[in-house]
C-alpha positions in Angstrom: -11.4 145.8 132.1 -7.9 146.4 133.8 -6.1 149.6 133.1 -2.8 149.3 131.3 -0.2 151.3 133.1 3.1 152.7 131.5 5.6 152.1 134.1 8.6 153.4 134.1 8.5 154.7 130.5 10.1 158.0 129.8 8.2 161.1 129.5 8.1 164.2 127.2 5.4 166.7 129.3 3.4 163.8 130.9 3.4 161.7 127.6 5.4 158.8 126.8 8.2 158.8 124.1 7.3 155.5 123.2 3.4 156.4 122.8 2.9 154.5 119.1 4.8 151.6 120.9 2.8 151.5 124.2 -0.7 151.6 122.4 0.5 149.3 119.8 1.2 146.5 122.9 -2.0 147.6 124.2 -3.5 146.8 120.9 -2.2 143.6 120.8 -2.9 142.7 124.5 -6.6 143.4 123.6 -6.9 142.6 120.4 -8.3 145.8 119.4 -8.7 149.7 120.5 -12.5 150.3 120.9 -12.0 153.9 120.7 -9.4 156.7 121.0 -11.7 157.8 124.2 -11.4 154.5 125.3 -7.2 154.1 125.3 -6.4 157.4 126.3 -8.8 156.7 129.6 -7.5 152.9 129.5 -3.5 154.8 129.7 -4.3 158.1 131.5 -3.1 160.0 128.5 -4.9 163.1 126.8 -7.6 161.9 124.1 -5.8 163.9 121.4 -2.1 162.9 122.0 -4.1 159.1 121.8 -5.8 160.2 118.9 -2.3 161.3 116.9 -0.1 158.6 117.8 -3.4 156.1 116.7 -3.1 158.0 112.8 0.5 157.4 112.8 0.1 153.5 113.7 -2.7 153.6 111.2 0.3 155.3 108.7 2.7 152.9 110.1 0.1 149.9 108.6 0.1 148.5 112.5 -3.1 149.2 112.7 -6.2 149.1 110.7 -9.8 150.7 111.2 -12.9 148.2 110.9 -15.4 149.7 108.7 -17.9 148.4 110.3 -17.4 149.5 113.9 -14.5 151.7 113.8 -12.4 149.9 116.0 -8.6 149.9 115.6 -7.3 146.1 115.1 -3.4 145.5 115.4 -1.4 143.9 112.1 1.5 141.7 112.1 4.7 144.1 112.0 6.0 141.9 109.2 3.2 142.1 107.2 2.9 146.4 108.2 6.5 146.0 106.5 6.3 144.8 103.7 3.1 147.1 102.9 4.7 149.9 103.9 8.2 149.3 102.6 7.9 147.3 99.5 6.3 150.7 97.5 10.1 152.6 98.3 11.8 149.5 97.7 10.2 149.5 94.1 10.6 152.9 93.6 14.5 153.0 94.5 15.2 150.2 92.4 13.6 151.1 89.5 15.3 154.7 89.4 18.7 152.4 89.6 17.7 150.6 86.4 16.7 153.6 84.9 20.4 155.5 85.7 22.2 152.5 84.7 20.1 152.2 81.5 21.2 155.9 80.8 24.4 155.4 82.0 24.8 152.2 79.3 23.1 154.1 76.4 25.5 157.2 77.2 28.7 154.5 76.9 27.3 152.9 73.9 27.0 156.3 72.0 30.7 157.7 73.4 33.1 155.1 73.6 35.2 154.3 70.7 34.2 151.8 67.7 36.5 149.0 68.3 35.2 148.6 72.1 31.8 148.3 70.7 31.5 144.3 72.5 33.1 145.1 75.5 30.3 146.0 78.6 30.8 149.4 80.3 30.1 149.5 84.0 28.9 146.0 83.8 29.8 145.2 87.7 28.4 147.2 90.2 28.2 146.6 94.3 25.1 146.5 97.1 24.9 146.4 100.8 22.4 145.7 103.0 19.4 143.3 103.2 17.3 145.9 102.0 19.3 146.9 98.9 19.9 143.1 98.1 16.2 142.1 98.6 15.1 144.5 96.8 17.0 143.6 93.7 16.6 140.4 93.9 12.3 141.4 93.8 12.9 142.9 90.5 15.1 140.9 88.7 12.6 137.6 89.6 10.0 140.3 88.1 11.0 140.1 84.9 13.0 136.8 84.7 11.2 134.7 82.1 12.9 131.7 81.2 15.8 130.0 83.9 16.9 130.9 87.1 19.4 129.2 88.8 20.7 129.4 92.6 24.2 128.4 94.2 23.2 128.3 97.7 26.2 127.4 100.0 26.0 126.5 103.6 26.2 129.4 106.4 26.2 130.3 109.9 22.8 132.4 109.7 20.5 130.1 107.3 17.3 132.1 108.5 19.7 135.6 106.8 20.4 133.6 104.0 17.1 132.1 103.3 15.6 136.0 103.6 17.9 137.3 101.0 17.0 134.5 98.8 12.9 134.5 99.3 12.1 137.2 96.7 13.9 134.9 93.8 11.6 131.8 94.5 8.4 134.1 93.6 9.5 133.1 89.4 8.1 130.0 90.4 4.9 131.2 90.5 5.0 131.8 86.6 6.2 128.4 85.9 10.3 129.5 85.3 12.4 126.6 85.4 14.6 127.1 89.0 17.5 124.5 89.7 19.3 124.9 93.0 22.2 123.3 94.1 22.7 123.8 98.0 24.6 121.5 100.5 24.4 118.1 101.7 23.1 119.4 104.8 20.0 120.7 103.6 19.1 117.2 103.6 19.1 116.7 107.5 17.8 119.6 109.4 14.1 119.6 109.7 13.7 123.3 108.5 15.7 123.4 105.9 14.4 120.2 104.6 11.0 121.5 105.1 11.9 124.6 102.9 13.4 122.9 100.3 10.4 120.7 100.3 7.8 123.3 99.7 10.1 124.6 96.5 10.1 121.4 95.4 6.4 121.6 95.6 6.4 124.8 93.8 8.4 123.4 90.8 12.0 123.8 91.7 14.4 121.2 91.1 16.8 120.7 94.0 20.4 118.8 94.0 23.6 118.8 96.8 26.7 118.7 96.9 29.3 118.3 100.0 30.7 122.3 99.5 29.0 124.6 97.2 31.9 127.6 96.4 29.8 130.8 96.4 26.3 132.0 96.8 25.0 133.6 93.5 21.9 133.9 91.5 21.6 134.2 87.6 18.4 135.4 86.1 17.8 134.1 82.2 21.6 133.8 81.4 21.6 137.8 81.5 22.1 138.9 84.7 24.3 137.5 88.1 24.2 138.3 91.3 26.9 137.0 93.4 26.7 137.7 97.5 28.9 137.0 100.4 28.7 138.0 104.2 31.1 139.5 106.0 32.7 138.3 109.5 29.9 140.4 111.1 27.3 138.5 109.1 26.9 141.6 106.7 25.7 140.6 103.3 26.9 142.7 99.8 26.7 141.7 97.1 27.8 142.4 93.1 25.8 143.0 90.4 27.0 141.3 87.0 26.1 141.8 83.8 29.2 141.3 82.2 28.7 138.5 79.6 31.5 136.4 80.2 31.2 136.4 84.1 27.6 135.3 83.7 28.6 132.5 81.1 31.7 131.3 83.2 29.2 131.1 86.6 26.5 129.5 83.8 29.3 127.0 83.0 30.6 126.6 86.8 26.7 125.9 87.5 26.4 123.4 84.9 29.3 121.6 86.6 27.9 121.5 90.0 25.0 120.3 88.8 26.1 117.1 86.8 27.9 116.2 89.8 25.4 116.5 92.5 23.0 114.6 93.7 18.9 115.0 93.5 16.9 115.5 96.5 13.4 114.0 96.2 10.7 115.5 98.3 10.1 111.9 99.6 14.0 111.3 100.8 14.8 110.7 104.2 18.1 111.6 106.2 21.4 112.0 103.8 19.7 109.4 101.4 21.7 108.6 98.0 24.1 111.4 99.4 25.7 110.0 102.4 28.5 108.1 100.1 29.5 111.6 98.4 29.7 113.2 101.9 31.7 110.8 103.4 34.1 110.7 100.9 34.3 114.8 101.6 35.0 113.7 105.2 37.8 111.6 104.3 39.3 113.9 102.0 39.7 116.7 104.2 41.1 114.4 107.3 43.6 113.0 104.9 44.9 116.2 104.8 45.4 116.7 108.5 42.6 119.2 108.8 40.9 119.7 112.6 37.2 118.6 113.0 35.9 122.6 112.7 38.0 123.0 109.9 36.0 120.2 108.3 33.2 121.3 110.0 33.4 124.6 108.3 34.1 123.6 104.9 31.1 121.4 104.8 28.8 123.9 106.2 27.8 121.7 108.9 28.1 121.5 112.8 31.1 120.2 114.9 28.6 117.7 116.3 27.1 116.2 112.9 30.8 116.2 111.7 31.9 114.5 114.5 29.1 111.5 114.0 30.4 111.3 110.7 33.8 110.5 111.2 33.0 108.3 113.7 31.3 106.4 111.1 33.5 106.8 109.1 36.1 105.1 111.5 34.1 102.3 112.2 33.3 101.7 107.9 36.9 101.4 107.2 38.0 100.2 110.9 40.5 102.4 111.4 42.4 103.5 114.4 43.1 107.1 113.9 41.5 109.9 111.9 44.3 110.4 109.3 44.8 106.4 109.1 40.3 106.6 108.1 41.4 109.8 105.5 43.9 107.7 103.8 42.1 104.2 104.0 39.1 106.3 102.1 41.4 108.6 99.3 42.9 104.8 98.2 39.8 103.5 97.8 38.6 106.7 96.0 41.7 105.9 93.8 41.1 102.6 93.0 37.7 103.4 91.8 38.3 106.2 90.1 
């Protein structure tokens, strides 16, 4: 077996910095550690500096010991995460329910009589993957009845699609899930493929050309609402005011009596293509560039482009703004 060298890494007294990261590559290169002995000759390190940093990977879940022969075999760093995070994630969220359950049976005791219906510290804010993940986790825990998702389009769909993942787990219990996203989930193969497995799972799916805001409302109690910021940071706000939830309930309801289903078995745009067109046309009647369209449809310059070029050629028109008018008086007349 060749020896694994460290290179150029940098050194504390003759041992690397980077020791859990070097024997975790060596790991993986190998597909197991036979022994401590075995690395530390394999690396030219001392046996017990080996041996520590092997307990920490062990610690770290990015490792694991086979029973049988004692030899170290290398995890998948996602799955290392979520064993090793999920516990604190749990824990730190569930102290948060328990201070804002204090904190509401606190208000409910002190504040006056006539303000008995209105909510006290109903809104509250989160940042960060983590922190937004991790509610999300617990309120699909103990959502029983509905949940519904406004998922508009974005930049990062992969970042939007991770924030999201811990709601879908409701499915599992049979909840009823509706989700209106955009037009455009219809056309890329990934996100087709995702929304194709939830559809599997039980979820009903329907699109629209522009979906307003990404939020989430468990059993008609609870709403979160998230945004990102120019950076692609997500935060997020916590709602459990009443009438917010009821007015995004209602807003929901309206979305999704004007949007369109998405079968599993559809292909391409399908029964949406009209509705998006007409988006098209709408926004070039109003003078609007192609990546300002582009943007409000949550699409690419490229698709929007091919759009309005068919869109030219449907109405055989000459110029953009001639195609946006042609299509709002024939929106008119129909209307």
């Amino acid at each position: 077996m060749s020896v694994v060298t460290l290179g150029s890494l940098p050194t504390v007294d003759g041992v690397p910095d980077d020791l859990e990261a070097e024997l975790y590559r060596y790991a993986v290169q190998l597909g197991e550690i036979v022994s401590p002995e075995r690395a530390a000759a394999d690396l030219a390190l001392p046996t017990g500096e080996v041996f520590a940093a092997l307990t920490r990977l062990v610690e770290l879940h990015l490792l694991r010991t086979d029973g049988t022969t004692g030899r170290y075999l290398p995890m998948d760093p996602e799955v290392a995460a979520t064993l090793l995070i999920s516990p604190v994630e749990r824990a730190m969220y569930q102290r948060r329910e328990l201070a804002d359950r204090l904190r509401d049976r606190i208000d409910a005791i002190t504040r006056p009589a006539v303000e008995v219906s209105e909510p006290v510290g109903a809104i509250d804010s989160l940042e960060g993957v983590a922190e937004i993940r991790g509610l999300f986790k617990l309120a699909a825990e103990v959502c029983r009845d509905e949940m519904v998702v406004l998922r508009p389009g974005h930049d990062d769909d992969e970042l939007l699609d991770d924030l999201l993942a811990p709601c879908y787990s409701v499915l599992e219990r049979a909840v009823s899930v509706r989700v209106v996203c955009p037009h455009r989930s219809r056309a890329g193969f990934a996100s087709r493929a995702k929304a194709k497995r939830l559809i599997a799972d039980g979820a009903e799916i329907r699109t629209l050309s522009q979906v307003p805001q990404a939020a989430v409302v468990f059993d008609r109690t609870l709403a979160v609402m998230f945004s990102f910021d120019e950076d692609g940071f997500p935060t997020a706000r916590r709602v459990r005011d009443r009438n917010v939830v009821r007015f995004l309930l209602d807003m929901f309801g309206q979305l999704w009596d004007s949007a369109t289903p998405f079968a599993a078995e559809d292909t391409g745009y399908a029964d949406a293509i009209d509705d998006l067109q007409q988006s098209v046309a709408r926004l070039m009647a109003q003078g609007l560039t192609d990546e300002v369209v582009a943007r409000r449809l949550g699409m690419s310059v490229r698709t929007c482009r091919r759009h309005i070029a068919a869109l030219l050629q449907n109405l055989d028109a000459v110029s953009r703004f001639q195609a946006g008018v042609l299509a709002a008086s024939k929106l008119t007349m129909t209307a």
